[in-house]
C-alpha positions in Angstrom: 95.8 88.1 80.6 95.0 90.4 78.1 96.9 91.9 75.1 95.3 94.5 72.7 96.7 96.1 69.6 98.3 94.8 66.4 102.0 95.1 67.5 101.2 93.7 71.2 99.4 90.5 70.0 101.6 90.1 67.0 104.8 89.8 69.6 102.4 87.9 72.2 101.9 85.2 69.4 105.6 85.1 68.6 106.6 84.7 72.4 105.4 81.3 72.5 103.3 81.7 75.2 99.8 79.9 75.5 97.4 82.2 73.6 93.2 80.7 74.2 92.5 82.7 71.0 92.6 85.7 69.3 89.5 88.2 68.8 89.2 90.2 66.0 86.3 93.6 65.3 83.8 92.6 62.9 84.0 95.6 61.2 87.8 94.9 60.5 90.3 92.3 59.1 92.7 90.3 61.1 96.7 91.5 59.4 98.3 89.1 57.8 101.3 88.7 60.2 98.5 87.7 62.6 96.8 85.0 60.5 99.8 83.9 59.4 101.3 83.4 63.2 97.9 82.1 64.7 97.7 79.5 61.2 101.4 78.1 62.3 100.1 77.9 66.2 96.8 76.5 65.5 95.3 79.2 67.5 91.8 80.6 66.5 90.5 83.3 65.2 86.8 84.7 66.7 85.1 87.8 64.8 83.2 89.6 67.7 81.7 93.2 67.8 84.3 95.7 68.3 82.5 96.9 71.7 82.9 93.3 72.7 87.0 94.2 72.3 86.5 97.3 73.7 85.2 96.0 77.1 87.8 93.2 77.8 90.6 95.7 77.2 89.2 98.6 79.5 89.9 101.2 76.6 88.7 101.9 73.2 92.1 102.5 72.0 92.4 98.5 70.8 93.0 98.7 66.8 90.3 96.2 66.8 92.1 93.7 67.5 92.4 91.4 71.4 94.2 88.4 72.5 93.7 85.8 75.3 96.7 84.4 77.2 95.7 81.5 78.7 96.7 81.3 82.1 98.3 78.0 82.0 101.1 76.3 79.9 99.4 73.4 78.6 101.4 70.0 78.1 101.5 67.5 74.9 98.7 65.3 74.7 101.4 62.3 75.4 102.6 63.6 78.2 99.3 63.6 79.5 98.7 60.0 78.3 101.8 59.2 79.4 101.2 60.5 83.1 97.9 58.6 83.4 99.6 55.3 82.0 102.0 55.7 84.9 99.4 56.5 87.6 96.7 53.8 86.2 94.0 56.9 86.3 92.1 58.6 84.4 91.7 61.8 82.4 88.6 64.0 80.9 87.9 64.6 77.7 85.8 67.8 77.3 83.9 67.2 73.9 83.2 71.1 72.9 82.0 72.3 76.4 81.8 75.6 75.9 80.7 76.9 79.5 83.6 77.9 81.8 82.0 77.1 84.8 81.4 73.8 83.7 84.5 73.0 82.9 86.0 74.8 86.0 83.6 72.6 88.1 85.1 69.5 86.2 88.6 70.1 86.6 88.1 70.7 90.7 86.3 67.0 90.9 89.1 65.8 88.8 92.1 67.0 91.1 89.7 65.8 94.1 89.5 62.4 92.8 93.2 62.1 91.5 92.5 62.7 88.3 95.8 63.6 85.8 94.2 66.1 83.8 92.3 67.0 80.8 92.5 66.8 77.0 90.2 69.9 75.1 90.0 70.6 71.6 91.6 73.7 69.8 88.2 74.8 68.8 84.7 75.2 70.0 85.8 75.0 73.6 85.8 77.0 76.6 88.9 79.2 76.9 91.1 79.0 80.0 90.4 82.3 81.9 89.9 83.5 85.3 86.1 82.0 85.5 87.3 78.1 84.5 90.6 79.4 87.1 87.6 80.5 89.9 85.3 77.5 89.5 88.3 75.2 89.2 89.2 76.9 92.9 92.9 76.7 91.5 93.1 73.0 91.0 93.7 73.8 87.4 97.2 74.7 88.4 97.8 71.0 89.5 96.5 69.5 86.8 98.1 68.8 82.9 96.1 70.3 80.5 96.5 69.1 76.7 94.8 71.4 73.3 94.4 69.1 69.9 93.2 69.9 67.3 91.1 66.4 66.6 90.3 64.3 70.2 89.3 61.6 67.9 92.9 61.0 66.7 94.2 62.2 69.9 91.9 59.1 71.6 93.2 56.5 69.3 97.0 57.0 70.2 96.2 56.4 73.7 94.1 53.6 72.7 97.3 52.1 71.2 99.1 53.1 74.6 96.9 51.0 76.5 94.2 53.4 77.2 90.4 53.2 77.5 88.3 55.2 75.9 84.7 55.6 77.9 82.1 57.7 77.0 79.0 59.1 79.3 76.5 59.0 77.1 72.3 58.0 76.9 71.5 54.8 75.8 74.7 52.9 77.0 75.0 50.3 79.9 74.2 51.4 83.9 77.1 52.7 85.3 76.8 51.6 88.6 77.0 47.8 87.4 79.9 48.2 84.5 83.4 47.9 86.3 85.3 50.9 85.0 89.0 49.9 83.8 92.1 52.3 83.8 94.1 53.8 83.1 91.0 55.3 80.7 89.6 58.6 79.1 86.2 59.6 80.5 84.4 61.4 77.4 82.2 64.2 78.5 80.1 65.6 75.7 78.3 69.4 75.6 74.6 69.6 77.2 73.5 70.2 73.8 74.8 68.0 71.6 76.2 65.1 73.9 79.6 63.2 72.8 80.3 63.7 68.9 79.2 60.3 67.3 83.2 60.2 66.2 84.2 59.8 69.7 81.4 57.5 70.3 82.6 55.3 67.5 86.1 55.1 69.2 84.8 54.2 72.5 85.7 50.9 74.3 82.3 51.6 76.6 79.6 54.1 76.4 77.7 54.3 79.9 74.8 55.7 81.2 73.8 57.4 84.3 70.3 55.9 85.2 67.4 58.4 86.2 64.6 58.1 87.7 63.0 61.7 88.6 61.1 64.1 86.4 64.2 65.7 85.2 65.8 63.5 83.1 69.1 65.3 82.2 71.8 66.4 84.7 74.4 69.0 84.1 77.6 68.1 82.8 79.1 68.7 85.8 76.9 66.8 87.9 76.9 63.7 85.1 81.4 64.2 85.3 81.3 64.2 89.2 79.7 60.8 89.0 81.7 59.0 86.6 84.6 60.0 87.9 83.8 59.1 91.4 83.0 55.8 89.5 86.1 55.7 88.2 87.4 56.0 91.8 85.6 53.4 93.4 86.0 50.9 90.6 89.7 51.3 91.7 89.2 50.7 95.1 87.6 47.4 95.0 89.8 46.0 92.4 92.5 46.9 95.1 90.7 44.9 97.9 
């Protein structure tokens, strides 16, 4: 949903509803009570060209001034942890994807695969808007969702849970000869960058998809499907 307007988005942010971020005209300042609210709530802030403002609201009467309302409530990152402890699965962590298709896509292989959800951070991330909600095919809506504002420090409190931590990353061992254990945190890093070397640090096992054609990379999507299919069927024959 969408809220334009100083007064609108000042009340939105004091509602306590889920807000992905708030977007502000270059060629203007964000008011103070709006800083100030979005600073308490660890929301952000995104300058963007006031025709950019102009288009998601469907009217040029905006003040400059836009927020997103995500169309989830998203849980605490422990209750998220807490849920996959229980079930003995596995979550994703979405290291700074930025593509909402992508992450869509993710979160419907999760839900397929019994997945518990998904930890993203605050910032540099995908919002959660009607494209991740599409791509998803509404399996977002059964899934927990966490926002924190560092996955690294996030990761090491369900490492001290009794989580794993593995990251799909180049130049880690073959995934189809590592057994997977859970419950565990798959760590999906952005097509551009790959997992942040913080995260990689913190991980119990890095693995790697082995390939073989001309193309050597495969989408994020693609390279999630696998390892959480991986995930699955390590599961399966411990259970045998």
């Amino acid at each position: 949903m969408i809220v334009y307007g100083k007064n609108p988005v000042i009340e939105a942010l004091r509602s306590g509803k889920d807000i992905e971020k708030v977007l502000v005209a270059h060629d203007s300042h964000p008011p103070y009570q709006v800083a100030k609210l979005c600073k308490e709530r660890s929301v952000k802030i995104q300058k963007v060209p006031r025709a950019k403002i102009e288009e998601l609201a469907g009217t040029k009467k905006t003040q400059g001034i836009l927020a997103i309302i995500s169309p989830i409530n998203y849980v605490s990152p422990n209750e998220l942890f807490k849920d996959a402890l229980k079930k003995n699965s596995f979550i994703l962590v979405l290291d700074h994807l930025t593509d909402p298709q992508n992450v869509g896509n993710l979160l419907r292989t999760c839900e397929v695969l019994g997945g518990v959800g998904a930890l993203l951070p605050t910032h540099r991330s995908s919002p959660i808007n009607q494209v991740v909600v599409k791509a998803s095919a509404g399996s977002i809506f059964h899934l927990k969702i966490s926002k924190v504002s560092s996955l690294s420090k996030a990761l090491k409190d369900f490492k001290k849970q009794g989580g794993w931590v593995i990251s799909v990353e180049r130049g880690g061992k073959d995934i189809r000869y590592t057994s997977i254990p859970l419950p565990c945190a798959l760590v999906l890093g952005s097509e551009g960058e790959g997992v942040s070397k913080s995260l990689l640090e913190i991980s119990d096992l890095v693995l790697s998809i082995p390939m073989v054609g001309k193309i050597n990379s495969l989408n994020v999507s693609s390279a999630g499907a696998i390892a959480m299919w991986e995930c699955v069927r390590c599961s399966i024959i411990k259970s045998v």
